[in-house]
C-alpha positions in Angstrom: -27.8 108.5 103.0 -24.0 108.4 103.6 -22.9 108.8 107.4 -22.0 111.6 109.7 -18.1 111.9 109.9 -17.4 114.5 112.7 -14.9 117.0 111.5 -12.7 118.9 114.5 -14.5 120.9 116.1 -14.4 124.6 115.9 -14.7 127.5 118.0 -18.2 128.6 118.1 -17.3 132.3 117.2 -14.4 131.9 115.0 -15.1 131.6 111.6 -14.8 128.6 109.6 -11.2 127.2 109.0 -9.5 128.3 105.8 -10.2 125.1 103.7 -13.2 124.2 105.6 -14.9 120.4 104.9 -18.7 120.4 105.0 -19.5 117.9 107.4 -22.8 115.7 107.1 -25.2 114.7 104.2 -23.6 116.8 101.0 -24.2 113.9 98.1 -27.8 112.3 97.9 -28.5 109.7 95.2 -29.2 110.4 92.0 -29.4 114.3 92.2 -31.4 117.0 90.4 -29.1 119.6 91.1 -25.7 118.6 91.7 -23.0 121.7 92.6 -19.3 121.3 93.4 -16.4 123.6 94.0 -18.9 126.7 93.8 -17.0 129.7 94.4 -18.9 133.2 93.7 -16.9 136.7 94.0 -18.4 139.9 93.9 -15.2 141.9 92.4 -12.5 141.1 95.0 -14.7 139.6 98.0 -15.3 136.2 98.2 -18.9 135.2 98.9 -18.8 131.8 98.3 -16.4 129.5 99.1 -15.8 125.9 97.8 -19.3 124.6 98.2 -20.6 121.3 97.3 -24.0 120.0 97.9 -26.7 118.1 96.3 -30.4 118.6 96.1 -32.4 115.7 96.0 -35.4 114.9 94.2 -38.7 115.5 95.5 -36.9 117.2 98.9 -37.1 120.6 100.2 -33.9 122.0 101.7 -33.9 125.1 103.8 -30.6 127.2 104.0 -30.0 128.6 107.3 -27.2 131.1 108.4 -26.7 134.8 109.7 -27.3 137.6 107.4 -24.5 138.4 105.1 -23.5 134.2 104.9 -24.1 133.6 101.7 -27.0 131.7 101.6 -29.4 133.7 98.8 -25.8 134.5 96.9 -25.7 130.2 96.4 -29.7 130.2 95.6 -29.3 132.4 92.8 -26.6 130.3 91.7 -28.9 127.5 91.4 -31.0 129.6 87.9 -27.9 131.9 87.1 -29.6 135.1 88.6 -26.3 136.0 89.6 -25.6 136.8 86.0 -27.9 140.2 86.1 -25.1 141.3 88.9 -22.4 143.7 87.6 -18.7 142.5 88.8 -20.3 139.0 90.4 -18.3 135.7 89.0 -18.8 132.6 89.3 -16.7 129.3 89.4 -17.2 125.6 89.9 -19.6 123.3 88.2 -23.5 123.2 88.6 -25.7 120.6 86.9 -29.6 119.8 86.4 -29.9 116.3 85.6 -26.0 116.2 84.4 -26.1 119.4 82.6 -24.1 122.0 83.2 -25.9 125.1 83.7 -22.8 127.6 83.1 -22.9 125.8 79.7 -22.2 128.7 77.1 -24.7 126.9 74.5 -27.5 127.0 77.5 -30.5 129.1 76.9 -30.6 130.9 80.3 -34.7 131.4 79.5 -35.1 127.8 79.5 -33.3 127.2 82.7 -35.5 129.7 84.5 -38.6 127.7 83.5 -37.3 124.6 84.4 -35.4 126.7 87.8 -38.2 128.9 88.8 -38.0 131.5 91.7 -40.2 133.1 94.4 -38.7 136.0 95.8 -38.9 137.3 99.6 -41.0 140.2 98.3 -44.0 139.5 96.2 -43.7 140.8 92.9 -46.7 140.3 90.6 -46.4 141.8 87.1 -48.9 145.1 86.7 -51.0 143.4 84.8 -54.2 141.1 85.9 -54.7 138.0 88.1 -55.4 135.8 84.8 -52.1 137.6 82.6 -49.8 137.4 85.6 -49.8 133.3 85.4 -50.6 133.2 81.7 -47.6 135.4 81.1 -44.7 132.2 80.8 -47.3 129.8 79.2 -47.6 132.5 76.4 -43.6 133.4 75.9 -42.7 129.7 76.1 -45.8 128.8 73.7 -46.9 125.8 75.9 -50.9 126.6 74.7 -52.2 126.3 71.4 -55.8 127.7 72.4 -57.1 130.1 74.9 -59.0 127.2 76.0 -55.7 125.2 76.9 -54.3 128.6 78.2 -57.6 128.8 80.8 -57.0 125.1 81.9 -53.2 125.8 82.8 -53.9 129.2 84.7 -56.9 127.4 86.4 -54.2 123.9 87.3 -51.7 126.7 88.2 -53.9 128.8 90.5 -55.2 125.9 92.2 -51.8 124.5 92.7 -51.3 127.6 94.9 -54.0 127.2 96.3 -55.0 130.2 95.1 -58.2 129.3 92.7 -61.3 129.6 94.8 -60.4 133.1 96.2 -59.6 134.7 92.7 -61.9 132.7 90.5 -64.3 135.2 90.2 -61.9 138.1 89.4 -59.2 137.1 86.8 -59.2 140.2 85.2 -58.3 142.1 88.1 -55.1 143.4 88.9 -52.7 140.8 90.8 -51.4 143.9 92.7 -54.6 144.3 94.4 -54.3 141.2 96.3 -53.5 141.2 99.6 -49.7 140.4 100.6 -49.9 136.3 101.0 -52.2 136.1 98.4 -49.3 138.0 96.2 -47.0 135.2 97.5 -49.4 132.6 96.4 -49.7 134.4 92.8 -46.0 134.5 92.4 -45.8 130.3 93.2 -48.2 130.1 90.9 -46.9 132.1 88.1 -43.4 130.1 89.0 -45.4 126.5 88.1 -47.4 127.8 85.3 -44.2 127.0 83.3 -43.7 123.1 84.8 -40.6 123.6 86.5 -38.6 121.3 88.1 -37.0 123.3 90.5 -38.5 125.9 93.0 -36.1 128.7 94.5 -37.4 130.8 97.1 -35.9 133.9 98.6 -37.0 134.6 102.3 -40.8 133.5 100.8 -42.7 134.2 104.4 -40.6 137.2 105.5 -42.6 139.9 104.4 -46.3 138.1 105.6 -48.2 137.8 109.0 -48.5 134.1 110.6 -51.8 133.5 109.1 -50.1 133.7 105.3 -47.0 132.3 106.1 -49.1 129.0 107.4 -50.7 129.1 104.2 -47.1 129.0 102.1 -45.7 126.6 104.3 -49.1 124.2 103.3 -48.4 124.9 100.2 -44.7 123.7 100.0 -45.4 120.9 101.9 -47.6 120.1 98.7 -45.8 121.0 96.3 -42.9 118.8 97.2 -44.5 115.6 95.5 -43.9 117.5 92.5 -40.7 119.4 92.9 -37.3 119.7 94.4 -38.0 122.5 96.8 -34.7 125.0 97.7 -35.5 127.8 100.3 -34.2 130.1 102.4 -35.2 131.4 105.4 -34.0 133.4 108.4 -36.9 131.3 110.4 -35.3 128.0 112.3 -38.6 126.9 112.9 -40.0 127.3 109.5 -36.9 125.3 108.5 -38.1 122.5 110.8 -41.3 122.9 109.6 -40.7 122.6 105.9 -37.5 120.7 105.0 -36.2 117.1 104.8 -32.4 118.7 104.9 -30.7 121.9 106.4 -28.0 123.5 105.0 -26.1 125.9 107.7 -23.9 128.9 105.8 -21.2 130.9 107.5 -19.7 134.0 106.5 -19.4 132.0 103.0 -18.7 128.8 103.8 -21.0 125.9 104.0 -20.6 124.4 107.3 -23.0 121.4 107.4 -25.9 119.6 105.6 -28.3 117.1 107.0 -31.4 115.8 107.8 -33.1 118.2 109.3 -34.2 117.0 112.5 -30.1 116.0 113.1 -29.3 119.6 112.4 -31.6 121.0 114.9 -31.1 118.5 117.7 -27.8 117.0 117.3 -25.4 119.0 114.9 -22.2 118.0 114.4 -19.9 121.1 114.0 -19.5 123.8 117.1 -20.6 126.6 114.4 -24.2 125.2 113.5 -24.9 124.3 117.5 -23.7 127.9 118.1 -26.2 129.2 115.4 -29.1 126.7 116.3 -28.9 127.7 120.1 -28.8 131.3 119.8 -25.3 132.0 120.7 -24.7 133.7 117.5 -26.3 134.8 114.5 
């Protein structure tokens, strides 16, 4: 990983400097997703200003920040979801594996299989436990038999860790589930398609302690298999889960790093505001 290099510090409660420098760990090697000069305006405001950072393979990174930062604007840069917003615009170069993924010749179906999503409310489809995962395989033809179709629901479910609480009622409706259950639906609908990338929203917000233990298991497991983006309001749950932290501020990204540095020993005045409460 490349070094530190301290940038001047900052006031703690000003915002960041008009042509702010990330400071810490923004390149890894050999990337999955590599984004520079990002830049995302909804009509005239500025949401995103001039970021660059890498996600790594195989890592989880947690984006932390106040409300209104910025950080689910950059996530949904990260599978083009900003594209469903009227007057939303966005600049700078994205890539999976080297690809640009503004590329007009992309197929934006495509690069939400391989760029899944979780979002911070669970959203199963209206239809049952078994059609809910089964749904991607089936648009994206990746069975040629029910039989294969069972297999990959059954791989997906258990994935989530899901499998031996729902086994026995497929055909039930995912809705009936209860709320990390949902969660653990949605993951598993997400890697029924074999992503390569995981987005999620605020996963845990909307579930008790019990749940949220049970998707933060889950990520950790999931991370030998896929580069792992989330964000999340919770510090600890950050700690918890990631390798690296990303801090956002009022658009700009402030500082990446590993983890534990962020939280014990950050760098810029405006993350060590945010990480000790003084803000945020």
């Amino acid at each position: 990983m490349p070094e530190l290099h301290p940038q001047p510090e900052a006031d703690h409660t000003a915002p960041a400097p008009v042509g702010h420098r990330t400071v810490g760990t923004v390149t890894v090697d050999n990337p999955k997703i590599a984004a520079r000069d990002v830049n995302v305006f909804y009509g005239e405001k500025h949401a995103i200003k001039h970021v660059d950072i890498d996600i790594g393979i195989n890592e989880v990174i947690a984006f932390i920040g106040p409300s209104g930062c910025g950080k689910s604007t950059f996530l949904r840069c990260l599978n083009r979801m900003n594209d469903t917003i009227d007057g939303c615009r966005v600049e700078g170069a994205i890539t999976l594996d080297g690809q640009d993924i503004y590329d007009r010749e992309l197929d934006v179906v495509q690069l939400r299989a391989r760029v899944g999503m979780v979002f911070q409310k669970p959203n199963p489809f209206p239809k049952s436990i078994y059609d809910n995962v089964a749904y991607g395989p089936r648009i994206h033809g990746m069975a040629s038999s029910r039989s294969e179709l069972d297999d990959l629901v059954q791989w997906s479910l258990e994935k989530a860790g899901l499998w031996n609480e729902v086994k026995d009622r497929l055909q039930q409706p995912g809705t009936g589930l209860s709320g990390g259950q949902q969660q653990r639906l949605c993951i598993a609908r997400a890697i029924a398609v074999s992503p390569e990338v995981i987005l999620m929203d605020e996963p845990c917000s909307a579930l008790d302690p019990i749940a949220t233990a049970k998707i933060e298991e889950l990520i950790d497991e999931l991370r030998e298999n896929y580069s792992i983006v989330i964000v999340t309001h919770s510090m600890q749950q950050a700690a918890r889960v990631s390798q690296r932290t990303a801090y956002f501020h009022l658009g700009d990204l402030i500082e990446v790093g590993e983890t534990e540095q962020i939280f014990t020993n950050p760098v810029h005045k405006l993350t060590e505001g945010y990480i000790t409460g003084r803000f945020g």
